[in-house]
mmJSON file of the N, C-alpha and C atoms, coordinates in Angstrom:
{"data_MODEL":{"atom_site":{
"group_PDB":["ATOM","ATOM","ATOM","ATOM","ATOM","ATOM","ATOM","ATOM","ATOM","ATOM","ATOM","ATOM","ATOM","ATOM","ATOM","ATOM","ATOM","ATOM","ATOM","ATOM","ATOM","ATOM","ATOM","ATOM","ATOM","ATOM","ATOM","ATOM","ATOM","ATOM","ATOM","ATOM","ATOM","ATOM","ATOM","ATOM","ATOM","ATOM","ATOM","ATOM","ATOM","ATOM","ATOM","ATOM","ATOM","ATOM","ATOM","ATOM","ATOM","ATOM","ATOM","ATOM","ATOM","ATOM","ATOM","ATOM","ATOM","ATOM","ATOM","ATOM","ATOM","ATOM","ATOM","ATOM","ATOM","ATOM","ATOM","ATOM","ATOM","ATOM","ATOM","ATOM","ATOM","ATOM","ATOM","ATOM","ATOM","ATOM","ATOM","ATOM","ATOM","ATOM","ATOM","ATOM","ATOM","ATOM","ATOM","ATOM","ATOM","ATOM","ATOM","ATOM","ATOM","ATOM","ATOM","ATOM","ATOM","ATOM","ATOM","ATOM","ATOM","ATOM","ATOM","ATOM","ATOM","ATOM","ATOM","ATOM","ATOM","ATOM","ATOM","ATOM","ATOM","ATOM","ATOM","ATOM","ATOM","ATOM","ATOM","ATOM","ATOM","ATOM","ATOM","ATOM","ATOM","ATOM","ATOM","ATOM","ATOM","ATOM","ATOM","ATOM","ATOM","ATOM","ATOM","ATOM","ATOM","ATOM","ATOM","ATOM","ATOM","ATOM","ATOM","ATOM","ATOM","ATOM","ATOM","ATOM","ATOM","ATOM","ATOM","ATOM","ATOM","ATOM","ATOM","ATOM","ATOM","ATOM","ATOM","ATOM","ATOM","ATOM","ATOM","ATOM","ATOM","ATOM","ATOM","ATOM","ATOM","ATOM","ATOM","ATOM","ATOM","ATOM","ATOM","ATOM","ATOM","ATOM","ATOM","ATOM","ATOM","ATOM","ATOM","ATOM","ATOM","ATOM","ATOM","ATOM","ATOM","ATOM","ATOM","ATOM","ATOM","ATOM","ATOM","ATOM","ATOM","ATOM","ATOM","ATOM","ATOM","ATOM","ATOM","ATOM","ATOM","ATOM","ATOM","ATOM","ATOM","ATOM"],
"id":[1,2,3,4,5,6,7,8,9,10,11,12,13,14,15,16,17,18,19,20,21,22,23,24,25,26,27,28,29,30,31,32,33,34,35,36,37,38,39,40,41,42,43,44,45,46,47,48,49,50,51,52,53,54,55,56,57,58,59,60,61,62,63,64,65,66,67,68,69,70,71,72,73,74,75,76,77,78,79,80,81,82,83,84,85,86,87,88,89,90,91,92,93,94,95,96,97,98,99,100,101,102,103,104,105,106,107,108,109,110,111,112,113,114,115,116,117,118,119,120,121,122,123,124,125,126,127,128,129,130,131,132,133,134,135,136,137,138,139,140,141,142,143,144,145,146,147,148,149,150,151,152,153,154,155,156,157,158,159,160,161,162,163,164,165,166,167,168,169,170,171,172,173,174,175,176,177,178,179,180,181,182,183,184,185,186,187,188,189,190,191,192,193,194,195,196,197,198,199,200,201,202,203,204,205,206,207,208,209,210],
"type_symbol":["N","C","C","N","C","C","N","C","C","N","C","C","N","C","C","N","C","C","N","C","C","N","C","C","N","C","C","N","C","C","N","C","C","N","C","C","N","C","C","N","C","C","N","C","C","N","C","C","N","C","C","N","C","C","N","C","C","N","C","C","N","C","C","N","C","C","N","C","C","N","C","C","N","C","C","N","C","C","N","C","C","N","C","C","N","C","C","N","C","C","N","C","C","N","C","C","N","C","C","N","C","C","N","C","C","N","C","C","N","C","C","N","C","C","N","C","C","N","C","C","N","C","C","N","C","C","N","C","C","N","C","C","N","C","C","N","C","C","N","C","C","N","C","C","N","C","C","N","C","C","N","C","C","N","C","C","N","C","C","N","C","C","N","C","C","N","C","C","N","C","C","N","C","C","N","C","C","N","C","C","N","C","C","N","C","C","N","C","C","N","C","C","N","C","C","N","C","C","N","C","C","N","C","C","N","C","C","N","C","C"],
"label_atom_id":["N","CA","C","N","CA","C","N","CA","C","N","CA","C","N","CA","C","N","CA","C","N","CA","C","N","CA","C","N","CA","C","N","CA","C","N","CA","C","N","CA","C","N","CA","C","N","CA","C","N","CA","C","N","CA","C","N","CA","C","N","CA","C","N","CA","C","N","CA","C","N","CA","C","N","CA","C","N","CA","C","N","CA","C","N","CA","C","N","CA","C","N","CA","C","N","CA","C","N","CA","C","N","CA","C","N","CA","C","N","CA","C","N","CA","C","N","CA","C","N","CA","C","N","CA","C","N","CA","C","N","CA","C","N","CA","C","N","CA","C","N","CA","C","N","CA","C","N","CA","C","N","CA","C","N","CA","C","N","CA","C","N","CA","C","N","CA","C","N","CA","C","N","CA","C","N","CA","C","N","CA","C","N","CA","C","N","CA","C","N","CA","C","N","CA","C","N","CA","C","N","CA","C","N","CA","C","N","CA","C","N","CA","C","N","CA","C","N","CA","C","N","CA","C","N","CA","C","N","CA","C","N","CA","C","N","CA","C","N","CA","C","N","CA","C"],
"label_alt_id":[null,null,null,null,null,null,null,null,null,null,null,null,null,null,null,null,null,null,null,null,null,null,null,null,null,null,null,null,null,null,null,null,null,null,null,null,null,null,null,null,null,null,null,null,null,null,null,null,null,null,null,null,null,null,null,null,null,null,null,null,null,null,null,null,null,null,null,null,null,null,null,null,null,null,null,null,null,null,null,null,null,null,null,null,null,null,null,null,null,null,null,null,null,null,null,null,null,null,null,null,null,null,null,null,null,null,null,null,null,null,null,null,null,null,null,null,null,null,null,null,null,null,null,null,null,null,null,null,null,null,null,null,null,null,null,null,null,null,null,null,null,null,null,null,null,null,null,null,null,null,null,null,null,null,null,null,null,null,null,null,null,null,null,null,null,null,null,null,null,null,null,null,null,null,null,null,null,null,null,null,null,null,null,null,null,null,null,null,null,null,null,null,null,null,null,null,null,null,null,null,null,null,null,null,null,null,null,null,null,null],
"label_comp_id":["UNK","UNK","UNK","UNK","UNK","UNK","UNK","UNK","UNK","UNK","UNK","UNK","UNK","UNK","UNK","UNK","UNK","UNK","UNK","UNK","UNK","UNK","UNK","UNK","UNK","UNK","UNK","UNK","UNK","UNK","UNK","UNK","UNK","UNK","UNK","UNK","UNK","UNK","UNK","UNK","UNK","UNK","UNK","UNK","UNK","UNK","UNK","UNK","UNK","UNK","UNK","UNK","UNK","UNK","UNK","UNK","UNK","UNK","UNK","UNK","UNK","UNK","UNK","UNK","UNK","UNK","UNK","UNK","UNK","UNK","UNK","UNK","UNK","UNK","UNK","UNK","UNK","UNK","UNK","UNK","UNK","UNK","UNK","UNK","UNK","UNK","UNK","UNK","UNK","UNK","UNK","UNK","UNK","UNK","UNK","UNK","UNK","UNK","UNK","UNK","UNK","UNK","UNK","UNK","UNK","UNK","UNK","UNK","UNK","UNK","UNK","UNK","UNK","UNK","UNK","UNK","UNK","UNK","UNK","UNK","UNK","UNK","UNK","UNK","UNK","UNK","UNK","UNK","UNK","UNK","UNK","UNK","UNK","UNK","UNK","UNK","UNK","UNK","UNK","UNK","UNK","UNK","UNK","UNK","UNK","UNK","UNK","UNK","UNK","UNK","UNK","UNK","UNK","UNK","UNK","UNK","UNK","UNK","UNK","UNK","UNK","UNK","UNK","UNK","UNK","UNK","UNK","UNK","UNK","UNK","UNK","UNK","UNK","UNK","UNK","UNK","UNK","UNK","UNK","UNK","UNK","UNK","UNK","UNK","UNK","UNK","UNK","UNK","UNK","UNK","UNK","UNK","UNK","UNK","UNK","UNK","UNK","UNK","UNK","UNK","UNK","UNK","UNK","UNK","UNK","UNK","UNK","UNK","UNK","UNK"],
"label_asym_id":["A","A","A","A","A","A","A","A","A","A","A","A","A","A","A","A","A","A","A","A","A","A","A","A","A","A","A","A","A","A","A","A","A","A","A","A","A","A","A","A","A","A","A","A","A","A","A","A","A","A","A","A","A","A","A","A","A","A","A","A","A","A","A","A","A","A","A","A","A","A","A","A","A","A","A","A","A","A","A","A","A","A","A","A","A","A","A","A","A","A","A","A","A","A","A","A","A","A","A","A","A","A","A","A","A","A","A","A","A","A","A","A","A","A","A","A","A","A","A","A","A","A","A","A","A","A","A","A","A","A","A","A","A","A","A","A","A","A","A","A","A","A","A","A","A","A","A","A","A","A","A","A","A","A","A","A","A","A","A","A","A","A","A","A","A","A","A","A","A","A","A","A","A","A","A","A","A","A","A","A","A","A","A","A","A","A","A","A","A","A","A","A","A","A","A","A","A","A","A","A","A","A","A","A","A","A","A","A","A","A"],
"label_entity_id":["1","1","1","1","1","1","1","1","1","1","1","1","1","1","1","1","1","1","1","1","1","1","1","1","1","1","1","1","1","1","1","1","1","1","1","1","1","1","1","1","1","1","1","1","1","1","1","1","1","1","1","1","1","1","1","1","1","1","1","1","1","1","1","1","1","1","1","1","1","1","1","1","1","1","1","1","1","1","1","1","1","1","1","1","1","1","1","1","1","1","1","1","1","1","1","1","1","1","1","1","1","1","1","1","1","1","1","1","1","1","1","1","1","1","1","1","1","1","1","1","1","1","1","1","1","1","1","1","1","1","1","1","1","1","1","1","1","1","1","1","1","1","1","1","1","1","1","1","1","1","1","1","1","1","1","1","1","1","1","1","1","1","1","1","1","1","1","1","1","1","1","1","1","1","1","1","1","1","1","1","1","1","1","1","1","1","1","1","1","1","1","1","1","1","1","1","1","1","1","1","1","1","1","1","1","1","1","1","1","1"],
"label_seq_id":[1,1,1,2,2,2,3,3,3,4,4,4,5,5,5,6,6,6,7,7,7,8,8,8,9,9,9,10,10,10,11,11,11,12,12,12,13,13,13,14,14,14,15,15,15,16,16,16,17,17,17,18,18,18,19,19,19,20,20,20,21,21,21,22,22,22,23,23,23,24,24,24,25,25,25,26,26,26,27,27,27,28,28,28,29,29,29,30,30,30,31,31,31,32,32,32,33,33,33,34,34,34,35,35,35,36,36,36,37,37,37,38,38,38,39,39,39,40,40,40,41,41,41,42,42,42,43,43,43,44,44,44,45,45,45,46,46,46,47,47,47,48,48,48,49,49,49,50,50,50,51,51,51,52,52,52,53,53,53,54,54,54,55,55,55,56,56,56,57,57,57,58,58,58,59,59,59,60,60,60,61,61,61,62,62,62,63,63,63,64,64,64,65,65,65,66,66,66,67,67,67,68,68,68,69,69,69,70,70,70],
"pdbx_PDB_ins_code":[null,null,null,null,null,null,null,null,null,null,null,null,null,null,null,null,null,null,null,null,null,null,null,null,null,null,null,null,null,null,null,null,null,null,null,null,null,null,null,null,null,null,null,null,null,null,null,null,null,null,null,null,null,null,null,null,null,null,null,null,null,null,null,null,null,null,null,null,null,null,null,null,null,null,null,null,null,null,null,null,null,null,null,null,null,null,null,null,null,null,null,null,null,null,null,null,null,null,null,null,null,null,null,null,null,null,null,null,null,null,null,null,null,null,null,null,null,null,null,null,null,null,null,null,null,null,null,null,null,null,null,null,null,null,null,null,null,null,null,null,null,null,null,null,null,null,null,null,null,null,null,null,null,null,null,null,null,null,null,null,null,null,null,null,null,null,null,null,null,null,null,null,null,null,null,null,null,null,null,null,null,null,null,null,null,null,null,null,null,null,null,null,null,null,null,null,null,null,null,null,null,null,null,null,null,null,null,null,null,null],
"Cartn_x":[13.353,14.19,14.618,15.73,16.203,16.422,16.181,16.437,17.243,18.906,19.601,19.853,20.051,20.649,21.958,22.573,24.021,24.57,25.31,25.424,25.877,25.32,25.868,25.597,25.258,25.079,24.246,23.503,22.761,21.651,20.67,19.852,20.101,20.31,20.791,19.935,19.677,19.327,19.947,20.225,20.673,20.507,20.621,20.01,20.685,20.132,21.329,21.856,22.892,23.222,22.294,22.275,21.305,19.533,19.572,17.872,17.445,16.076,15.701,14.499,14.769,13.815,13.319,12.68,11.992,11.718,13.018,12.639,11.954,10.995,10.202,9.753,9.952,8.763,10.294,11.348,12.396,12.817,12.759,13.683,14.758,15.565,17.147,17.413,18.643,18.891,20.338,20.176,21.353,22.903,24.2,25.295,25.399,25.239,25.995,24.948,25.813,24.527,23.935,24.368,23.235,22.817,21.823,21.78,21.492,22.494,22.367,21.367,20.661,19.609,20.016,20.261,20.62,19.787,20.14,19.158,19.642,21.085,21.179,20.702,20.276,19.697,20.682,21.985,22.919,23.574,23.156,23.527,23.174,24.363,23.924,23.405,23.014,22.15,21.739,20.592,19.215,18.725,18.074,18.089,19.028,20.024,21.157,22.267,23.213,23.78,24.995,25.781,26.866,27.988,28.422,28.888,28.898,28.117,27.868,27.614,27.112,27.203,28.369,29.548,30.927,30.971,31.203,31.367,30.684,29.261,28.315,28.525,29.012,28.934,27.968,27.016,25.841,25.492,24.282,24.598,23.389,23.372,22.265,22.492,21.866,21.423,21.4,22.117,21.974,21.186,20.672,19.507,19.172,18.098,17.678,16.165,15.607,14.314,14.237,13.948,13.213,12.22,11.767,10.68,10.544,10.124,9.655,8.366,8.292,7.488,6.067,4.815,3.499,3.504],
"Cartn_y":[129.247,129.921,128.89,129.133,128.061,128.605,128.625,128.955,128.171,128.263,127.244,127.735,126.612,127.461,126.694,128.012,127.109,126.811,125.422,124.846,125.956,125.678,126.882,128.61,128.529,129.861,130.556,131.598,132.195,131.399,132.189,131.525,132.398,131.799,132.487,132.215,132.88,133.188,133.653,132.723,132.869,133.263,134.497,135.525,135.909,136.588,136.956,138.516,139.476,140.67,141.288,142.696,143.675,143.665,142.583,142.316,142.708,143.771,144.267,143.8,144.539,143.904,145.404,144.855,146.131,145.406,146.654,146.148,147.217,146.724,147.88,149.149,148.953,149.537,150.642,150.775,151.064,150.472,150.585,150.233,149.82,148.447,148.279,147.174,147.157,146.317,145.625,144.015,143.311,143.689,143.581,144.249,142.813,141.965,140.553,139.214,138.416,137.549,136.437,136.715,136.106,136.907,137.012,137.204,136.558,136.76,136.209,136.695,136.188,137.002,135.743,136.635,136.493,135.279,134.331,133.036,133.141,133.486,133.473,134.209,135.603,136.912,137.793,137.923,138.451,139.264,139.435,140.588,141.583,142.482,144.281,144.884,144.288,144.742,143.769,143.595,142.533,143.254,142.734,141.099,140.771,141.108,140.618,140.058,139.249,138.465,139.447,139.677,140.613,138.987,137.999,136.598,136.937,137.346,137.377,136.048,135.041,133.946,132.769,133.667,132.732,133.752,134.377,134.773,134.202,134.006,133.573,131.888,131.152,130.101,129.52,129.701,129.361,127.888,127.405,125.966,125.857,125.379,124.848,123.87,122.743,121.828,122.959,122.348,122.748,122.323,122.809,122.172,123.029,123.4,123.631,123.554,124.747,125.001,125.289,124.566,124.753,124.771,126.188,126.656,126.696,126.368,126.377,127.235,128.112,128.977,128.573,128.908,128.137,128.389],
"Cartn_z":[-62.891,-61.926,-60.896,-60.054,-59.609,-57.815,-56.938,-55.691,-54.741,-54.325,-54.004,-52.791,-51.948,-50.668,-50.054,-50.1,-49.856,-48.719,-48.429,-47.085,-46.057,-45.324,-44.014,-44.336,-45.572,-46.302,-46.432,-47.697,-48.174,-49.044,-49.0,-50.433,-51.829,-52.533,-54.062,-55.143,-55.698,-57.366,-58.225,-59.318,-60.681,-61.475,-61.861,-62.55,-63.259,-64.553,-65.207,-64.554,-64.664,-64.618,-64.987,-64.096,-64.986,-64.625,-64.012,-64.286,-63.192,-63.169,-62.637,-61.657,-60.041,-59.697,-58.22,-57.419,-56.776,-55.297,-54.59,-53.464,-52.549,-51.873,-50.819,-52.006,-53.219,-53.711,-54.87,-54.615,-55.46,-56.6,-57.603,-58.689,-58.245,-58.562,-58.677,-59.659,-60.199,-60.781,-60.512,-61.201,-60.022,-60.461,-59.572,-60.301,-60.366,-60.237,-60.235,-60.773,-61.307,-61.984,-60.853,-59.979,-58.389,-57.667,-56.885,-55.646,-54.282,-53.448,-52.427,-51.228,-50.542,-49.801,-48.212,-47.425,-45.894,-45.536,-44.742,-44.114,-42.732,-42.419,-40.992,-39.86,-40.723,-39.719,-39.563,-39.539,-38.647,-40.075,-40.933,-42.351,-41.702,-42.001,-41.768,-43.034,-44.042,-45.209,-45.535,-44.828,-45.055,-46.182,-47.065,-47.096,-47.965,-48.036,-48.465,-48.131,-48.464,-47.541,-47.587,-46.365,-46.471,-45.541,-46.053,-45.406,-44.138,-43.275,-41.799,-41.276,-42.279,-41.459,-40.575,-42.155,-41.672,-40.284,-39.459,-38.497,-36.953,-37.653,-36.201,-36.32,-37.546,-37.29,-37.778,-38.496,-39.237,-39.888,-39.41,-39.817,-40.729,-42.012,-42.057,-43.547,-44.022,-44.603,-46.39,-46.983,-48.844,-49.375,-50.719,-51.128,-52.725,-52.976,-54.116,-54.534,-54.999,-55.243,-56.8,-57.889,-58.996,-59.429,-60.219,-60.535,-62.14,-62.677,-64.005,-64.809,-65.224,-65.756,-66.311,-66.003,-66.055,-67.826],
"occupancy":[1.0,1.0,1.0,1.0,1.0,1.0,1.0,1.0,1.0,1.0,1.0,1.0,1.0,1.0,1.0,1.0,1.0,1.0,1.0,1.0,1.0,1.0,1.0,1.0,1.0,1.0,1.0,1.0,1.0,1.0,1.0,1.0,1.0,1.0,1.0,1.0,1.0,1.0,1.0,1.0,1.0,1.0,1.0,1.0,1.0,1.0,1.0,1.0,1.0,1.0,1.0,1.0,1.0,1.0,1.0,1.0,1.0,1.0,1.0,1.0,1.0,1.0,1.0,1.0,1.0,1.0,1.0,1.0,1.0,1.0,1.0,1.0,1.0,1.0,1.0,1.0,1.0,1.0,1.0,1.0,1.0,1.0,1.0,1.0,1.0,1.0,1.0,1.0,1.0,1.0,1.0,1.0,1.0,1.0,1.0,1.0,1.0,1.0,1.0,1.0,1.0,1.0,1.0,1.0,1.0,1.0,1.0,1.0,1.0,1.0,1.0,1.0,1.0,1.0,1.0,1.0,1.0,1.0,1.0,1.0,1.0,1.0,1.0,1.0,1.0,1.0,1.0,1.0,1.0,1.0,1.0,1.0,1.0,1.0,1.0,1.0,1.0,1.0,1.0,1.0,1.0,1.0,1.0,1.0,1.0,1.0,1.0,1.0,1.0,1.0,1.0,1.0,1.0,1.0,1.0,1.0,1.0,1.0,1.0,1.0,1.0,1.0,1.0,1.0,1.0,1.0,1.0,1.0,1.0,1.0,1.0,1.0,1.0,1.0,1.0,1.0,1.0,1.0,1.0,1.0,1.0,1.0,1.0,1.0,1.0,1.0,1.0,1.0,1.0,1.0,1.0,1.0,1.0,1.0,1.0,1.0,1.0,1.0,1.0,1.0,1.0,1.0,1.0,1.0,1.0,1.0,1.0,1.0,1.0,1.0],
"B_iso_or_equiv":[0.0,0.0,0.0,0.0,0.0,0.0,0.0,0.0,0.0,0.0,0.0,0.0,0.0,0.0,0.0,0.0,0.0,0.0,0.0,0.0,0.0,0.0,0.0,0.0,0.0,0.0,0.0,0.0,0.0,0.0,0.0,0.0,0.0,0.0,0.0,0.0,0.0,0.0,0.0,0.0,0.0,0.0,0.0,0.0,0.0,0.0,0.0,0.0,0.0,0.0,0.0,0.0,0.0,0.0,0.0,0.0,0.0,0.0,0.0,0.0,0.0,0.0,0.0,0.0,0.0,0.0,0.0,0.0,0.0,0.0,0.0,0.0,0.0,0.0,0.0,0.0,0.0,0.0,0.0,0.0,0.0,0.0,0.0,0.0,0.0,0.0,0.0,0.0,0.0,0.0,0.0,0.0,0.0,0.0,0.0,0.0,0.0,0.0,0.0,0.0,0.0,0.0,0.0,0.0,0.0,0.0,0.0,0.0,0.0,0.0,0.0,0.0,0.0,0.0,0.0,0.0,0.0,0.0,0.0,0.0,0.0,0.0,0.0,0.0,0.0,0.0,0.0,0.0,0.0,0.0,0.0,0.0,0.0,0.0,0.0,0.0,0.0,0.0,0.0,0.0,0.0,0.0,0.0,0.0,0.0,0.0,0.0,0.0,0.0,0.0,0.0,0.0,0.0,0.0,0.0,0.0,0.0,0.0,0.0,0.0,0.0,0.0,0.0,0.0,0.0,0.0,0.0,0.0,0.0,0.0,0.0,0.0,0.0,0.0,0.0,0.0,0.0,0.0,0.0,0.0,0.0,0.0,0.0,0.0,0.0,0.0,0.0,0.0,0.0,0.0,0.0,0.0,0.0,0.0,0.0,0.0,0.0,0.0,0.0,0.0,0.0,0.0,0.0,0.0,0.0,0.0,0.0,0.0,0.0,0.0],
"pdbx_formal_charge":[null,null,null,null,null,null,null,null,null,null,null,null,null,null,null,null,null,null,null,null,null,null,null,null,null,null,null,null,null,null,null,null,null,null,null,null,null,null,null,null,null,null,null,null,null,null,null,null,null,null,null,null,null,null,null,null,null,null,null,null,null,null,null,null,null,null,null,null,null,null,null,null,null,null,null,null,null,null,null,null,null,null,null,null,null,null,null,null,null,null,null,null,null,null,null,null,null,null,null,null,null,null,null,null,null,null,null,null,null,null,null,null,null,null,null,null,null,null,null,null,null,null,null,null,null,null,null,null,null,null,null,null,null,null,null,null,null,null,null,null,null,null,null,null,null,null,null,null,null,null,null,null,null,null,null,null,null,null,null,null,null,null,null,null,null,null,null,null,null,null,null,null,null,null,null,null,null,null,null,null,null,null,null,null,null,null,null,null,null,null,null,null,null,null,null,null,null,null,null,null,null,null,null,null,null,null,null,null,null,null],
"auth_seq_id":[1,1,1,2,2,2,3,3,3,4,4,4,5,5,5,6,6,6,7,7,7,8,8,8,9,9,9,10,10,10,11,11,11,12,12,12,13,13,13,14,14,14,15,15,15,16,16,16,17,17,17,18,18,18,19,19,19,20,20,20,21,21,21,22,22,22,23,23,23,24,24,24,25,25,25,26,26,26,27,27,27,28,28,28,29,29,29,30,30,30,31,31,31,32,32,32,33,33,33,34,34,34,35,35,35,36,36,36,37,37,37,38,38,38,39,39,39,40,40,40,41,41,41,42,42,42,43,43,43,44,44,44,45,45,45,46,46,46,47,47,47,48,48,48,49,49,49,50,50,50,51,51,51,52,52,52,53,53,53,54,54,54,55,55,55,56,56,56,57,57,57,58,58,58,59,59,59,60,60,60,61,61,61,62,62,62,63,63,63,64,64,64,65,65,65,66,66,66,67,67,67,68,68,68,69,69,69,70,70,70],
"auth_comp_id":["UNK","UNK","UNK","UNK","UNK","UNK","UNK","UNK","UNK","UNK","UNK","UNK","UNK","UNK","UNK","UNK","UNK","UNK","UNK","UNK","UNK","UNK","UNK","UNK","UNK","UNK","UNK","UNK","UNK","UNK","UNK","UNK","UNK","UNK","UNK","UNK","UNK","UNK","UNK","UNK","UNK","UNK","UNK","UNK","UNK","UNK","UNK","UNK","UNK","UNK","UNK","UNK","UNK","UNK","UNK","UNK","UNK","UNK","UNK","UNK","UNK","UNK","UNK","UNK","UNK","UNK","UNK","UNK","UNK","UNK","UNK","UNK","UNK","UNK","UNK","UNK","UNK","UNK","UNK","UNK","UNK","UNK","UNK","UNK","UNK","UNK","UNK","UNK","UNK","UNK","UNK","UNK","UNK","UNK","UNK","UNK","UNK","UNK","UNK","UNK","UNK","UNK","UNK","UNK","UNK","UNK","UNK","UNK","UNK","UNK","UNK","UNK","UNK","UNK","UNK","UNK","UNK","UNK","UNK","UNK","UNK","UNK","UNK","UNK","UNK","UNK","UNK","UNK","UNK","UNK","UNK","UNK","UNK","UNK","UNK","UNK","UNK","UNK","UNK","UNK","UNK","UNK","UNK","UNK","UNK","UNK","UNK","UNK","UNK","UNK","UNK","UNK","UNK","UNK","UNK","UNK","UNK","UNK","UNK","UNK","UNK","UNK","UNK","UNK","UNK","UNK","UNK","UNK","UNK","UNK","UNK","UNK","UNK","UNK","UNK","UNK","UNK","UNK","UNK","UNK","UNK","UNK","UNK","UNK","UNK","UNK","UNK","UNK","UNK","UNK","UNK","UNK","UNK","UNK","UNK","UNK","UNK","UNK","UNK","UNK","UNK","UNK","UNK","UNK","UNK","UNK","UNK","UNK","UNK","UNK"],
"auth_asym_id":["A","A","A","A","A","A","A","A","A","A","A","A","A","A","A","A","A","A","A","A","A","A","A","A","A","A","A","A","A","A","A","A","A","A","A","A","A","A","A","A","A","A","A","A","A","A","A","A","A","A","A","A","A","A","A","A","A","A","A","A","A","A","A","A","A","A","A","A","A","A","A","A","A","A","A","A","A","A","A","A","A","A","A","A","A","A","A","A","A","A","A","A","A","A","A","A","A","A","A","A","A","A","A","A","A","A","A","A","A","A","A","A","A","A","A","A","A","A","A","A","A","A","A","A","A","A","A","A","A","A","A","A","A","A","A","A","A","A","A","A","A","A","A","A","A","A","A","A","A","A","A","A","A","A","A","A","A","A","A","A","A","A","A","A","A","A","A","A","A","A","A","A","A","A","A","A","A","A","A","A","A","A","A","A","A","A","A","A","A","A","A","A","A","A","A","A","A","A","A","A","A","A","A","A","A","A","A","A","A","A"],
"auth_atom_id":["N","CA","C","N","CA","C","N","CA","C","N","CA","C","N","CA","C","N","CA","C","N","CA","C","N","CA","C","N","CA","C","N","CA","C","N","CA","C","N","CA","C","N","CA","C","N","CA","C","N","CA","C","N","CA","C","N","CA","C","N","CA","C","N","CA","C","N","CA","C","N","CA","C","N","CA","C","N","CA","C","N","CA","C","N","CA","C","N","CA","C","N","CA","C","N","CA","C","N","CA","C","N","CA","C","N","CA","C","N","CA","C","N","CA","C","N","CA","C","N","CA","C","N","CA","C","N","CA","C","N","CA","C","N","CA","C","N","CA","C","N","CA","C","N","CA","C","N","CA","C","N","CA","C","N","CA","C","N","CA","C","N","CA","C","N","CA","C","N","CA","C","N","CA","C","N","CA","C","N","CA","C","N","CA","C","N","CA","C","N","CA","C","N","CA","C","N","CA","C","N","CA","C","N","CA","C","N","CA","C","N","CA","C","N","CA","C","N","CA","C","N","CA","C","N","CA","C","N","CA","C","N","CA","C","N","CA","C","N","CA","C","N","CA","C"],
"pdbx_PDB_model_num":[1,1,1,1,1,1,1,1,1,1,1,1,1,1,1,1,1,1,1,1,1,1,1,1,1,1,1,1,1,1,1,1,1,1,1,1,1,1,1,1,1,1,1,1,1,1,1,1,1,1,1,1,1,1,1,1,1,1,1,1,1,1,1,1,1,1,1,1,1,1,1,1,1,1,1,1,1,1,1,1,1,1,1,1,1,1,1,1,1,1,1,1,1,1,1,1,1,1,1,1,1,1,1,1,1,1,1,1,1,1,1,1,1,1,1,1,1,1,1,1,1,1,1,1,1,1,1,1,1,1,1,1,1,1,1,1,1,1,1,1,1,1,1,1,1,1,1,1,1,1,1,1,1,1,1,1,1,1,1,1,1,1,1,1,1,1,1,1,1,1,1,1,1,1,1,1,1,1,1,1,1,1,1,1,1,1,1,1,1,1,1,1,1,1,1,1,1,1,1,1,1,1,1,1,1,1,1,1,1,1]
}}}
């Protein structure tokens, strides 16, 4: 799995469509083959990124987290 975070942006996962996951204890599954999850704070649907950051101005450093399956 790969955890990227994009300049000035969100942190994202590459996922395929469809794949299911559980938040606060609900069933959902993703409509899109990423998800983006909020880093700036300022999303009105945490933890998801709704691009609230292009608005406040959001700064931060890109990068990338890979995880490989034990």
């Amino acid at each position: 799995m790969k955890l990227r975070f994009r300049q000035d942006g969100p942190y994202v996962l590459d996922l395929p469509e469809g794949t299911p996951f559980r938040l606060n204890g609900e069933e959902r599954r993703l409509e899109r083959a990423k998800l983006a999850l909020c880093r700036c704070g300022h999303s009105r649907n945490k933890p998801f990124c709704d691009g609230s950051h292009k608005e406040v101005g959001f700064q931060a450093e890109k990068g990338e987290l890979e995880m490989e399956k034990p």
